[in-house]
N, C-alpha and C positions, 0 to 999 in steps of 0.2 A: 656826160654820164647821167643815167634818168635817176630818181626817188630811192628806187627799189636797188638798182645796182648800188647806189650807196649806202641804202641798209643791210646788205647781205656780206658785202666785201667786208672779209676779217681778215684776222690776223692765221697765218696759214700755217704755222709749225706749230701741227697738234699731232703728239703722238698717239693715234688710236689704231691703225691696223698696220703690221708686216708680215712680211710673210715667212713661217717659220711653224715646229709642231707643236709650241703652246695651247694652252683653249682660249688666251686672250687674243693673243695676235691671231689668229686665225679668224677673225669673227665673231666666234663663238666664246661665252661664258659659261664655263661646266660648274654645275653645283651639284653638291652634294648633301641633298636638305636633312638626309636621314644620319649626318655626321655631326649634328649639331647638340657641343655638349658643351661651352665654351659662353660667359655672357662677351657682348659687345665690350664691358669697360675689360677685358681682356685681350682686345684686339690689337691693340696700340695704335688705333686711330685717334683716339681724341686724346690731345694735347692740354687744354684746361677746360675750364667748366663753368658759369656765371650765371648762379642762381639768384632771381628777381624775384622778392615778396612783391606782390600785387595791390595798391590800398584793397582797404574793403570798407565799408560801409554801407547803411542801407539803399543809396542812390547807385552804390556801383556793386553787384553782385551779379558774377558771370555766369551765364547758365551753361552752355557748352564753349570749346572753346576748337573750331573746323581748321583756323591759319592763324596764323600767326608770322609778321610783316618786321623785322628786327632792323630799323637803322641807325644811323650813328647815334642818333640822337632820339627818338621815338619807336615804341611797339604797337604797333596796329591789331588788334584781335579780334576776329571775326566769330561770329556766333551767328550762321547762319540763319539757324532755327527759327531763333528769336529776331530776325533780321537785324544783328546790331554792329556797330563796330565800336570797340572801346578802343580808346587812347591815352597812352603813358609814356610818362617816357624812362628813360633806362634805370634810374634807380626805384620804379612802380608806384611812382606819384601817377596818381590821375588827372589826365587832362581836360578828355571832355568824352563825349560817345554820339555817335553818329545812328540816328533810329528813325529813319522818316518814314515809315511805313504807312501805304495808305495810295489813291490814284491820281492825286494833286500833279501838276505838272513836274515839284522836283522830289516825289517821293517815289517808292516801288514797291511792290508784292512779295517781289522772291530777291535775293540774293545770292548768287553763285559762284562767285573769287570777287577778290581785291586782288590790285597787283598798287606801285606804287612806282610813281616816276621821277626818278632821282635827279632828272634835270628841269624840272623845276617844281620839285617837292609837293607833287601831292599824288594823293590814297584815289582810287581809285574805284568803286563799284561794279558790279557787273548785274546784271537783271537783266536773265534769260528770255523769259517769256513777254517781255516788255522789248526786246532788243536795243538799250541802254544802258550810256556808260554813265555814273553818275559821278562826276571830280569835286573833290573836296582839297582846301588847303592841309597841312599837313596837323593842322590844329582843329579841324574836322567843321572847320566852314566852306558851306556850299559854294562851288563856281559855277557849272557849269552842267547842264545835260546833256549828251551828244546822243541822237542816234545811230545806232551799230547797222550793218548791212547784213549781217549773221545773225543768227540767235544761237551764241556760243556759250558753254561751260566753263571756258578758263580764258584767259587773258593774260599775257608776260607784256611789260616793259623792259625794249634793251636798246640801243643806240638811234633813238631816232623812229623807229616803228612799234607798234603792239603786233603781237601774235595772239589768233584767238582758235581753237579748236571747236570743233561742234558736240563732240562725243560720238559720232559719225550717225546723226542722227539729221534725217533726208532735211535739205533745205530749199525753200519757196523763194529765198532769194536773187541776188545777182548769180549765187555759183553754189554748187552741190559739192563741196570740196569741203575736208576735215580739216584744213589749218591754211587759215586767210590771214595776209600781210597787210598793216593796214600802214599808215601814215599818221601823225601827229592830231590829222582834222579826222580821223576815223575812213579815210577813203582806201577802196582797196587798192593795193598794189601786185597783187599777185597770189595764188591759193596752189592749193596741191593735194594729192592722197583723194581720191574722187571717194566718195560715199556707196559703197559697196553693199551694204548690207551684212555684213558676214560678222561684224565686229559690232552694230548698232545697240546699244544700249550695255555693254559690257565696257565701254571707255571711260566710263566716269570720274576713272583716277588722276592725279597731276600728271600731262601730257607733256607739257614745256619744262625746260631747265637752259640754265644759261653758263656756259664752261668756255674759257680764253675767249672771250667774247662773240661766243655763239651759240645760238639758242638751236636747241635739238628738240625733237618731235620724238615721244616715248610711242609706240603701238602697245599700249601695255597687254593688249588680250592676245596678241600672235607676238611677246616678248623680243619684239622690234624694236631699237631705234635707231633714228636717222637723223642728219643735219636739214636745216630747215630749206637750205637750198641745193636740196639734192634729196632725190626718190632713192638713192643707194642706200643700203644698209648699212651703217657703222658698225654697231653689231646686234648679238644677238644673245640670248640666256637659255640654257639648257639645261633642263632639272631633270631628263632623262627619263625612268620609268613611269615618275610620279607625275611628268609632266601632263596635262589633257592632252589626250590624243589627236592627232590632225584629222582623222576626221569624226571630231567634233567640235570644230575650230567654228563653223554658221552658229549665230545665236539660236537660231531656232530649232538645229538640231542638239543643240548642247541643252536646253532646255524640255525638249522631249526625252532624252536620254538619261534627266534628271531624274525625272519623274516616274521612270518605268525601273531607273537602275539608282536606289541612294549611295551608292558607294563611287559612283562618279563626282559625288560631289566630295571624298577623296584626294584627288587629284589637285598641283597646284594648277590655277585657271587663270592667271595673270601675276606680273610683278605689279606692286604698288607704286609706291613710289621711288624715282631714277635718279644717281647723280653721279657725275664725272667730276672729280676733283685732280690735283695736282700729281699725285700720286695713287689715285684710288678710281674704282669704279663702284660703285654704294648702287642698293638695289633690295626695296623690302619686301616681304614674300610671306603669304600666313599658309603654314604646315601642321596638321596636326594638333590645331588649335593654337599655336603659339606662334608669335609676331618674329620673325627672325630677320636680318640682315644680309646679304652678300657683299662680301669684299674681296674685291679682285685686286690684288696688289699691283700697280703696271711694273716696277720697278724687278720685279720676281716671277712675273707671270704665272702667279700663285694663286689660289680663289679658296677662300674661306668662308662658313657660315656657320654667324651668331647669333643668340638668341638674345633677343630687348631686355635684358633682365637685369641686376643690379648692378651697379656701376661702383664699385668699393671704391676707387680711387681719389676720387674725392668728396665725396660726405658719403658714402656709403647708401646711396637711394638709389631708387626702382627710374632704368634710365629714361622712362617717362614713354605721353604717347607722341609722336611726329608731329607736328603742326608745318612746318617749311624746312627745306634742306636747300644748299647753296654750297658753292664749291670749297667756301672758305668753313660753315657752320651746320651745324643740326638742332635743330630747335623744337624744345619737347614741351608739356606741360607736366606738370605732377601734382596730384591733389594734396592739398593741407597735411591731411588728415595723415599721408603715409611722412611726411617732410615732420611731420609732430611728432610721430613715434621715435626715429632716428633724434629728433632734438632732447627728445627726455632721454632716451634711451633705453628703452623699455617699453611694452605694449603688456595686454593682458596674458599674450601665448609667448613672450620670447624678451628675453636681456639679452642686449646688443652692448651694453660697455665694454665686457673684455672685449668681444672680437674688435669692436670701432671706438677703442678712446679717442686717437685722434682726430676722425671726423667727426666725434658729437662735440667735440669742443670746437671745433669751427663753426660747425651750426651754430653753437650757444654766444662765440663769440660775432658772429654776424649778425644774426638776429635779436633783436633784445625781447619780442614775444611772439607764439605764433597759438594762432583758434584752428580747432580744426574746421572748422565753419566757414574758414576763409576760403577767399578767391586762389586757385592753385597758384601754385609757383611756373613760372618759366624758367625751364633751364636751355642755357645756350653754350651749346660743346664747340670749341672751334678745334679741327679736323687738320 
């Protein structure tokens, strides 16, 4: 058995398509984006909740916050921007921060994911335009620079390989393929989804996820996805009228048609970000101006959609923005400043005591002070 066949071979009873007149089992995911009156903490997906103060002080103050990396024992937080990664660990002690920016042998330019490899604990870099991986221990000392054979946007760690996407943006390398398998030493193993042009620079969003131990390839602009060893479609999302229309499916005619028509830009144009869990199929989508959620229930073959908005059930706060989703978790940030209102319980426009006494006394007794100056909060929903 070669590399590649033992990266691929999973675990095979996964319930994703039968055949039958649901919109799940059939392939298809029917949404109804214009039914969305309902927040997320309404949905009865998340089960608890684990909100992290961040230290803050003047050496550690976060500017953006792009991923965020949750494991047993450490949060990894990327701030692309600023090329950094901070490091804490789960009660929001800070560790240390990873910021080599610069064209030194072990530094880089740009930034474009972290992924993080659980079997033998360490954080990961990715630099595009440099095509390098840069590994660090899990305490944010340098091991190792590898050069990539791709110049990709994302990068997964899962049983033994990396998976790296390109955003299907043409490659001068070994292979012109939007998601190359690679090996432990960065060697390819095998690629797929030839580069087309039709999707090129509309891919930018999380492409990988990893569900019963198999990583699946998102198409987010033609609302595809696939298993990573296989060109079949698992399934697919359908938002019906609102959807962009197929033919403006080429970047470059969806881009002339911007231009000439603004009310195409209307239309949803991609799902963001994808996750299959246990019982769910999660899928975020912006309508309208507002960040909403799909949940397809598999268990009902039911499809709901909720709007990101407040999450009452346990401290009553704004369910934050996505940073990483995983089958088991969803994990948000929330700035200070909204995480302070709900702790006093009051703001200048609104008293929140009656409606939330019991979740300002959680806040209050969790935290013993919080600035709104601070570094946000991390919150981690497990699903």
């Amino acid at each position: 058995m070669n590399r590649f066949t033992q990266c691929i071979i999973q675990i095979t009873s996964v319930v994703f398509v039968a055949c039958s007149q649901n919109a799940i089992t059939t392939g298809n995911i029917v949404v109804e984006p214009e039914a969305v009156d309902m927040s997320i903490g309404e949905s009865g997906i998340l089960s608890d909740m684990d909100l992290i103060q961040l230290e803050t002080n003047d050496s550690v103050l976060i500017g953006n916050i792009d991923k965020v990396i949750a494991t047993s024992d450490r949060l990894f937080i990327a701030d692309f921007e600023n090329l950094s990664v901070y490091i804490f660990d789960l009660e929001g002690k800070y560790i240390n921060k990873i910021s080599n920016q610069g064209r030194g042998a072990d530094e880089y330019i740009y930034l474009f994911d972290i992924c993080y490899n659980k079997d033998n604990n360490t954080i990961n870099l990715l630099s595009r335009n440099t095509s390098k991986i840069f590994t660090y221990t899990k305490d944010g000392e340098i091991i190792n620079v590898t050069p990539l054979p791709v110049e990709a946007i994302e990068v997964e760690y899962h049983d033994g390989c990396y998976y790296a996407t390109t955003g299907f943006y043409p490659q001068e390398s070994c292979t012109n393929n939007n998601l190359v398998i690679m090996d432990t030493a960065f060697n390819v193993l095998d690629a797929m989804f030839a580069i087309d042009g039709i999707r090129s620079e509309h891919s930018l969003y999380d492409n990988l996820y990893v569900y019963n131990r198999e990583v699946h390839n998102v198409d987010n602009w033609l609302f595809r996805v696939y298993k990573t060893n296989s060109i079949d479609v698992c399934y697919c999302f359908d938002f019906g009228a609102v959807q962009r229309p197929k033919h403006l499916d080429g970047a470059d005619v969806y881009k002339k048609a911007l231009i000439e028509d603004r009310s195409v830009a209307e239309y949803i144009t991609s799902v963001d970000k994808v996750q299959e869990c246990s019982n769910y199929i999660l899928a975020t989508y912006t309508y309208g101006g507002r960040s909403c959620m799909v949940v397809a229930d598999k268990r009902t073959n039911k499809t709901s959609s909720y709007s990101l908005g407040l999450v009452e059930k346990f401290y009553a706060l704004p369910f934050g923005k996505i940073v990483d989703m995983s089958q088991d978790q969803i994990v948000t940030y929330i700035p200070a400043s909204r995480v302070l209102n709900m702790y006093r319980g009051f703001n200048e426009y609104n008293d929140f005591r009656e409606d939330f006494p019991n979740q300002i006394k959680r806040l209050q007794e969790k935290f013993s002070n919080i600035s709104e100056d601070d570094n946000p909060f991390i919150a981690i929903y497990k699903i």
